[in-house]
ZANUBA-745402 format. One record per residue: residue in three letters; x, y, z of N, C-alpha, C in turn. Coordinates in steps of 0.02 Angstrom, whole numbers, padded with zeros to 5 digits, always signed. Atoms other than C-alpha are relative to their C-alpha. Example, Ala and Ser with C-alpha at 12.3 -4.5 7.8 and 13.67 -1.06 7.14 Angstrom:
<tinus>
ALA+00045-00059+00000+00615-00225+00390+00045+00060+00000
SER-00042-00059-00003+00684-00053+00357-00039+00055+00037
</tinus>
This chain:
<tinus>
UNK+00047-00016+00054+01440+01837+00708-00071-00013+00025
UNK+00066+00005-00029+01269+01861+00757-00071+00006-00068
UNK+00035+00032+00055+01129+01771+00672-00073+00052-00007
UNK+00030-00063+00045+01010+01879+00551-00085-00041+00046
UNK+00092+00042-00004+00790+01847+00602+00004+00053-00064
UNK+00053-00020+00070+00662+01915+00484-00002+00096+00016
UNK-00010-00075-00037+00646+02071+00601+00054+00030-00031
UNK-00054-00040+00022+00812+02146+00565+00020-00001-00079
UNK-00012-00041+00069+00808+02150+00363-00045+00040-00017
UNK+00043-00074+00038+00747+02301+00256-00076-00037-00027
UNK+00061+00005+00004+00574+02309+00227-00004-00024-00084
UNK+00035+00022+00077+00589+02304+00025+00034-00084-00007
UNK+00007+00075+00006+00664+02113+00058-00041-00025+00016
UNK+00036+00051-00049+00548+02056+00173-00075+00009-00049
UNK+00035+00018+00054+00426+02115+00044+00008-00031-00068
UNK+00002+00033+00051+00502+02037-00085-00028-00087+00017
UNK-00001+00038-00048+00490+01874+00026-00081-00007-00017
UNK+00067+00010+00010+00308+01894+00037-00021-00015-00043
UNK+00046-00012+00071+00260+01921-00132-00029-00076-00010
UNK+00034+00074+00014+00265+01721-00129-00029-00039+00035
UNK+00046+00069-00040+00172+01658-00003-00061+00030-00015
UNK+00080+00028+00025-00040+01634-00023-00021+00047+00075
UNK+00020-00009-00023-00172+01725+00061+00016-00040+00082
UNK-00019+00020-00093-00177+01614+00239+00054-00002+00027
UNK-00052-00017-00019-00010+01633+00242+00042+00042+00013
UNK-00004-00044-00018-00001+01809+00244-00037+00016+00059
UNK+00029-00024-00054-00140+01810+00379+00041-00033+00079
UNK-00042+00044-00064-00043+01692+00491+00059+00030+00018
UNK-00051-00007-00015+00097+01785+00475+00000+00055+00018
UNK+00026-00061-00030+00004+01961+00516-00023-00009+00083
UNK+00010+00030-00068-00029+01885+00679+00052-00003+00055
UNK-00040+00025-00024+00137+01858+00748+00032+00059+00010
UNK-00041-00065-00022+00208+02056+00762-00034+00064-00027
UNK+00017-00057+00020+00146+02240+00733+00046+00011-00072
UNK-00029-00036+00055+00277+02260+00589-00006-00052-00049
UNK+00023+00076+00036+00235+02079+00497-00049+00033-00028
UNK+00054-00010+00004+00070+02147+00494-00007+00043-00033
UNK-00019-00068+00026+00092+02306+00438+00018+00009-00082
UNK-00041+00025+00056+00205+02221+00300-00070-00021-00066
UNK+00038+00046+00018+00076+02085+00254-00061+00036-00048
UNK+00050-00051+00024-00055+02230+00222+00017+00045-00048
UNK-00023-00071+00020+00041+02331+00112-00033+00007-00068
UNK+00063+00011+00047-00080+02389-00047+00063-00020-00035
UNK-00058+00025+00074+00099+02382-00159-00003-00087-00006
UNK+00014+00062-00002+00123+02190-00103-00069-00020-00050
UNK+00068+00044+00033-00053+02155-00158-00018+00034-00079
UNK-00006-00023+00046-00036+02246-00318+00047-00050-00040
UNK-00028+00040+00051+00103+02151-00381-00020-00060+00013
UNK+00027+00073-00020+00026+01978-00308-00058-00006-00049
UNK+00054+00051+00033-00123+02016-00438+00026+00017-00046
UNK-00017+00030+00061-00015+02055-00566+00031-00069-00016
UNK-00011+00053-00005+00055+01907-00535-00052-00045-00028
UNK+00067+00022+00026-00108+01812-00553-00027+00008-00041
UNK+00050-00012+00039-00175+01891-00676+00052-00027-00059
UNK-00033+00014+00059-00027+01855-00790+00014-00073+00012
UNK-00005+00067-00009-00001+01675-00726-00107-00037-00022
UNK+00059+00022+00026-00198+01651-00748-00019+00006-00062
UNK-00027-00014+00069-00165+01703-00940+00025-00059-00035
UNK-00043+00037+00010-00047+01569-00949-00040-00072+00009
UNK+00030+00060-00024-00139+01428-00867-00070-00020-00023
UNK+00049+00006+00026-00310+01461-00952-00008-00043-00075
UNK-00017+00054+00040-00260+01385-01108-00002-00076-00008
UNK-00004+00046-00016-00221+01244-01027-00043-00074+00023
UNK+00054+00048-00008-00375+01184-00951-00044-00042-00043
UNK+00046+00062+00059-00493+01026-01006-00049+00045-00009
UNK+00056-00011+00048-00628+01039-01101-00060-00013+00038
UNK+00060+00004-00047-00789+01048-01038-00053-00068-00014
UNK+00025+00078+00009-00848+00876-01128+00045-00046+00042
UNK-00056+00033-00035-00688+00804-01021-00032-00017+00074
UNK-00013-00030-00078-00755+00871-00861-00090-00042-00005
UNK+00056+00016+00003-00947+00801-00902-00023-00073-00006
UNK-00001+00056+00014-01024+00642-00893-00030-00030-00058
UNK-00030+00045-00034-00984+00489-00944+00068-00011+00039
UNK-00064+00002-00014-00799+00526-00938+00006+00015+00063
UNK-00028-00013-00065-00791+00615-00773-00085+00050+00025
UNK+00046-00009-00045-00930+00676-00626+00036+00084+00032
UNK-00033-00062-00039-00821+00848-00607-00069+00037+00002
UNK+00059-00051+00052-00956+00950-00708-00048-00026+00002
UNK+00054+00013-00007-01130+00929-00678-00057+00053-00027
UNK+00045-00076+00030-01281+01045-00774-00062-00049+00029
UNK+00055+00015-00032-01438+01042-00722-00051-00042-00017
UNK+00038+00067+00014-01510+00919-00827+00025-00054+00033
UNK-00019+00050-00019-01402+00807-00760-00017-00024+00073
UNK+00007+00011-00068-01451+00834-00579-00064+00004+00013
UNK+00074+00036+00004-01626+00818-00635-00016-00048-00001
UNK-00006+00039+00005-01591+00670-00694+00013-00045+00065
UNK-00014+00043-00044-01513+00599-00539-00053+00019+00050
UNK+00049-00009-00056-01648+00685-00420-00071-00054-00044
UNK+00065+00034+00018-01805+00586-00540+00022-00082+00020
UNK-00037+00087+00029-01674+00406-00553-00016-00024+00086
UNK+00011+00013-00081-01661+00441-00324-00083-00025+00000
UNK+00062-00006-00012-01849+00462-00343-00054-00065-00004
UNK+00029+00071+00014-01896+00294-00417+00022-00055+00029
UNK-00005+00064-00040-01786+00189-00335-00028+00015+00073
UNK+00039-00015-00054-01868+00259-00185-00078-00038+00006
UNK+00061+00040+00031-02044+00226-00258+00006-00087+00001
UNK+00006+00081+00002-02002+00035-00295+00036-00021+00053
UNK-00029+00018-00094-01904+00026-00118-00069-00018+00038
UNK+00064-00020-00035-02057+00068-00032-00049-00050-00027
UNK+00061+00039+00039-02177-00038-00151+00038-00094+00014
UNK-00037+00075-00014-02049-00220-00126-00018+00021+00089
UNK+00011+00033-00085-02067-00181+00077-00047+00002+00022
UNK+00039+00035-00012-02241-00179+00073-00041-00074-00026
UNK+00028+00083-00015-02244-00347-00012+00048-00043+00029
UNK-00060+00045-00006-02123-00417+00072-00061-00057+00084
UNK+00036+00017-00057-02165-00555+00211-00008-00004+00059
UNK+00003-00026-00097-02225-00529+00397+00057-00048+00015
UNK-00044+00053-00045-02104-00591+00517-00022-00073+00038
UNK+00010+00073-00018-02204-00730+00595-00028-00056-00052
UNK+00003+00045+00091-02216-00810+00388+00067-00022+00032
UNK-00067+00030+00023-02035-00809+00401+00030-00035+00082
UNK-00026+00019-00050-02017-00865+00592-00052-00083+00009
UNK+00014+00058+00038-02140-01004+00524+00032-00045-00020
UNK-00040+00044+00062-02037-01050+00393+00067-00022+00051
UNK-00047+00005-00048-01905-01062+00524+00072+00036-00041
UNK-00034-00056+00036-01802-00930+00407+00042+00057+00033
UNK-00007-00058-00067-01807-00818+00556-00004-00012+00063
UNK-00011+00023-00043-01731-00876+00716-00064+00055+00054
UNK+00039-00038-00051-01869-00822+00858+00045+00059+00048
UNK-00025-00051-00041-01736-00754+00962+00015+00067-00025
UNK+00002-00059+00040-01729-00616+00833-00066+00034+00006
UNK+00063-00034-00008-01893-00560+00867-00033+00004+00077
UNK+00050+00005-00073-02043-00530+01014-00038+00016-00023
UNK+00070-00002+00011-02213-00525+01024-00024+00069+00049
UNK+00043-00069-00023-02310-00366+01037-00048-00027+00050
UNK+00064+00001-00063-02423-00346+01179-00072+00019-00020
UNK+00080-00043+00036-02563-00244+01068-00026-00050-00050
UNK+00018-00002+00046-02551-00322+00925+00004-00100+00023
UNK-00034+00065+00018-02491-00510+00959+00060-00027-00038
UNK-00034+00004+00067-02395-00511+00804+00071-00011+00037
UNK-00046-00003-00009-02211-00535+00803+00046+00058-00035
UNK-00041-00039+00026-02098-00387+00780+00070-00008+00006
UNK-00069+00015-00005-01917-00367+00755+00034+00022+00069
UNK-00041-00039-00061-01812-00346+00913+00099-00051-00005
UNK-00063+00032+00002-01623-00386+00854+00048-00005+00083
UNK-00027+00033-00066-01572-00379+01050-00020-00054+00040
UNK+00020+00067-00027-01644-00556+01073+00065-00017-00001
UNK-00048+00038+00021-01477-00624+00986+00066+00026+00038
UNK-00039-00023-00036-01372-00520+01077+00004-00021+00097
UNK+00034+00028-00076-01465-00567+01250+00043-00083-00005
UNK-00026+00057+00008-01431-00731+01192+00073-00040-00006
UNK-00058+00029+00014-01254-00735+01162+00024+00048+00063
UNK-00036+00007-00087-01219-00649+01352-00027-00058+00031
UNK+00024+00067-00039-01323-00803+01414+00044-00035-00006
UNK-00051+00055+00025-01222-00920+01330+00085+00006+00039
UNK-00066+00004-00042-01066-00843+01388-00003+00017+00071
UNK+00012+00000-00068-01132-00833+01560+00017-00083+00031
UNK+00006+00078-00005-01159-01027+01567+00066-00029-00016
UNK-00035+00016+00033-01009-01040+01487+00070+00007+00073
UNK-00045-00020-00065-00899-00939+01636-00029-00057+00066
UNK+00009+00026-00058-01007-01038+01775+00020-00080-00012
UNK-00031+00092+00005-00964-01217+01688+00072+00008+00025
UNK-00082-00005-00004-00779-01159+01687+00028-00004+00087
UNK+00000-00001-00079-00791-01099+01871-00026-00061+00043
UNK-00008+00051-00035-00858-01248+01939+00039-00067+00000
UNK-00052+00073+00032-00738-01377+01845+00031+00042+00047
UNK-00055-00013-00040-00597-01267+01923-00014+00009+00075
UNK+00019+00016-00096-00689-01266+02122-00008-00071+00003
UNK-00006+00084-00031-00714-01465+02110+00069+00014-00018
UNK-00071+00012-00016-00534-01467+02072+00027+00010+00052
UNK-00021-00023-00083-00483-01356+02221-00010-00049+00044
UNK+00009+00002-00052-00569-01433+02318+00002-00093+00001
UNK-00024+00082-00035-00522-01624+02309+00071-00009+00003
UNK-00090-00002-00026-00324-01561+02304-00024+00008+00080
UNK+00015-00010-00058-00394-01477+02453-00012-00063+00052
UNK+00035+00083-00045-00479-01650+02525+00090-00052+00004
UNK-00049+00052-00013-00315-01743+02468+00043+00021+00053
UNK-00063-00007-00038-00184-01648+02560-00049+00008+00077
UNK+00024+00028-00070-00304-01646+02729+00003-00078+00006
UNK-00012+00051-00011-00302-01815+02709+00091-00030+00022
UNK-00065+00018-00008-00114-01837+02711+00006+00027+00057
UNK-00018-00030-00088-00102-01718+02869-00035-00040+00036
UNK+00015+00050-00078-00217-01821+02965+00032-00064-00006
UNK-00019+00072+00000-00141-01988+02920+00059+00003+00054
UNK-00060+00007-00064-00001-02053+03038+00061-00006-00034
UNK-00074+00007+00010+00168-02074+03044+00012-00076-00036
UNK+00002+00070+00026+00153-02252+02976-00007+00037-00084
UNK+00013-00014+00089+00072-02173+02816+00063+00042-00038
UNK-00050-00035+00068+00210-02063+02772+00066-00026+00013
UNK-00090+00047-00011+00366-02180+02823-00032-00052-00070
UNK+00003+00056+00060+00271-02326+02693-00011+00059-00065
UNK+00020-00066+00039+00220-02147+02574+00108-00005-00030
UNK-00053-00005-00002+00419-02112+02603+00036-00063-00045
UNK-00020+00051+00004+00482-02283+02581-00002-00033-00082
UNK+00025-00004+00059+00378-02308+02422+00040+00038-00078
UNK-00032-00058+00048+00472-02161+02336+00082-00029-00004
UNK-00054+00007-00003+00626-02233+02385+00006-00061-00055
UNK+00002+00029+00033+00601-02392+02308-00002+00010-00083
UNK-00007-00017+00067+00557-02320+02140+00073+00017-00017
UNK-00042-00046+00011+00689-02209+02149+00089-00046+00004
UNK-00070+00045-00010+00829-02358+02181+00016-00039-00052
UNK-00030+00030+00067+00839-02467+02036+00045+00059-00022
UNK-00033-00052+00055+00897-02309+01935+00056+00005+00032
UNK-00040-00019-00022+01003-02264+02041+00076-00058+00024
UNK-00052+00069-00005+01100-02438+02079+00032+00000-00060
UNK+00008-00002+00068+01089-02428+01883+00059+00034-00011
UNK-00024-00067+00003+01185-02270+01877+00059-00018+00017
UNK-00075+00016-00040+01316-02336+02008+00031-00055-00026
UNK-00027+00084+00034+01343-02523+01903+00042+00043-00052
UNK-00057-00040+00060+01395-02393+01748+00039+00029+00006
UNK-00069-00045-00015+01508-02284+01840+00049-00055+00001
UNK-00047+00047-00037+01587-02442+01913+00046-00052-00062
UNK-00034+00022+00046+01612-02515+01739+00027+00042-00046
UNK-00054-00064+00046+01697-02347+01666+00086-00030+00000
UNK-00064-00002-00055+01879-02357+01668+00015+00019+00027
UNK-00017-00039-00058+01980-02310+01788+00064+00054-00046
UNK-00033-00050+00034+02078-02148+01744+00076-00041-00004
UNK-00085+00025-00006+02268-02233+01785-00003-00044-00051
UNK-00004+00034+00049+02218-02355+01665-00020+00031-00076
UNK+00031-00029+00067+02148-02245+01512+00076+00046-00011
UNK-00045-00036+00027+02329-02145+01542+00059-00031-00002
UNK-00040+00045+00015+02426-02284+01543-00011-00032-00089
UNK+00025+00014+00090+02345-02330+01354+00023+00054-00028
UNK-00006-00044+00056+02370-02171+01301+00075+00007+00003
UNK-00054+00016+00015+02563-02185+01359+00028-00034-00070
UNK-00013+00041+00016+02577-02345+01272+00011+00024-00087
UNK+00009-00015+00060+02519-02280+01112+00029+00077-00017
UNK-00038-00043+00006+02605-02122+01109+00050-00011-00025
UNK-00058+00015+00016+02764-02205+01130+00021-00062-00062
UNK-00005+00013+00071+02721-02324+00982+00012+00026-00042
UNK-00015-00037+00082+02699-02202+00873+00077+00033+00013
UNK-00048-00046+00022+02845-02098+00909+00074-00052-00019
UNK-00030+00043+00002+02962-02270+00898-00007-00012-00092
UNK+00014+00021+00092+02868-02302+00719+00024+00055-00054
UNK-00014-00032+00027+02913-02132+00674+00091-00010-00023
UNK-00079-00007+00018+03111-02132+00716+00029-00078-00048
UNK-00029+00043+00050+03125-02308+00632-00021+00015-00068
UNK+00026-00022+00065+03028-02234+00482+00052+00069-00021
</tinus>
């Protein structure tokens, strides 16, 4: 049995087929073969697609909100032109009193005075003297910091190196004396425990005697049983 494509049915299915898909989806699909295309274009198709529409847009008109629904306060769908007068005069003033608060507001070297305003947030003009804003002080400032920060780290870890380094030259040049008493040293620690170790084995029992007990008591019980 050999399986059906789109190609091989009759043209009045494949237009029936169509009738329901949407504009971009007829163009996408006029794209893909001379007889798609052909299809896609057909004036009948688009005849019954606006009766379609026109009788489904019949239906659905009813339906829609109200145009106080769609207006504000309730909702920002619907906008008339008073209203977008309104919001272009409301932009207009807070603009106006924006502008009017930042020229009273106070110079930067008031507030680098007041100590309000860390210096490293600012620099000094060359023309003027004055202090202007330059927010890449604080930034400058916090690679410094972690500069100082990597070279502390790096030199703790090179004095380290380098007195392992110093110790173990020292052990290679020492003599044979130093590492027999070095040797010797380790041993000593290392012997208590170990004598220790060998006193507790020595007071374990001994196996011939732990299966001689368990004889003993075996054959108790099974004696206590048959007289019971």
């Amino acid at each position: 049995m050999t399986a059906l494509s789109l190609g091989s049915l009759p043209n009045e299915l494949i237009l029936q087929i169509l009738y329901y898909l949407d504009i971009p989806e007829l163009l996408a699909l006029s794209r893909t073969s001379r007889s798609l295309r052909f299809l896609a274009f057909d004036p009948h198709l688009h005849v019954l697609r606006l009766k379609y529409s026109l009788s489904s847009l019949a239906h659905l008109l009813p339906l829609r909100p109200s145009l106080q629904t769609l207006q504000p306060p309730t909702s920002n769908i619907y906008l008339s032109r008073t209203r977008l007068a309104a919001r272009r005069l409301h932009w207009a003033l807070v603009c106006i009193r924006l502008s009017r608060s930042l020229q009273r507001r106070p110079k930067l070297s008031t507030l680098v005075a007041a100590n309000i305003l860390p210096k490293e947030c600012c620099r000094v003009d060359r023309r003027s003297g004055d202090f202007v804003w330059g927010g890449g002080g604080l930034v400058e400032r916090k690679r410094q910091l972690e500069r100082e920060r990597l070279k502390e780290g790096l030199r703790v870890w090179l004095e380290r190196k380098a007195r392992e380094i110093r110790a173990r030259r020292k052990d290679s040049n020492a003599g044979v004396g130093v590492l027999v008493w070095k040797f010797s040293r380790k041993m000593k620690v290392s012997g208590p425990s170990e004598r220790r170790e060998t006193a507790e084995w020595e007071r374990r029992p001994k196996r011939e005697k732990v299966g001689g007990l368990k004889r003993f008591w075996e054959g108790l019980g099974s004696t206590g049983l048959a007289s019971g």
